[in-house]
C-alpha positions, 0 to 999 in steps of 0.5 A: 902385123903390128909391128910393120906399121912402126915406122910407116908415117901417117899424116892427119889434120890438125887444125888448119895445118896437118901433122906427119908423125911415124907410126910409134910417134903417132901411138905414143904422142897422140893416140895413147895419151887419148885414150888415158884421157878419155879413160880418167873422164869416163872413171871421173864422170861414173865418181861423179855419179855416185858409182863406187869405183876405186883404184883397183877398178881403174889403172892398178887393177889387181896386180 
């Protein structure tokens, strides 16, 4: 499940160097903050190109 891998550590390259974080730490502090990155480029770049995209399209979505 989901929830085994929390605290199974996970090493991967960063730079010259590696990394080892838990798995909560590794969704938390790296793949997360990824994927909003790559979510508000994708959102900037359809803006960019004419699209009419609003809030409601991106993070707020209908409440």
């Amino acid at each position: 499940s989901v929830d085994s891998g929390h605290d199974r550590e996970i090493t991967f390259p960063m730079g010259n160097e590696t990394a080892t974080l838990t798995g909560v730490n590794y969704f938390l502090g790296f793949t997360l903050p990824n994927i909003y990155f790559h979510h508000t480029t994708a959102f900037n770049i359809l803006r960019h190109n004419g699209v009419s995209v609003s809030k409601m399209d991106d993070f707020i979505g209908g409440l």
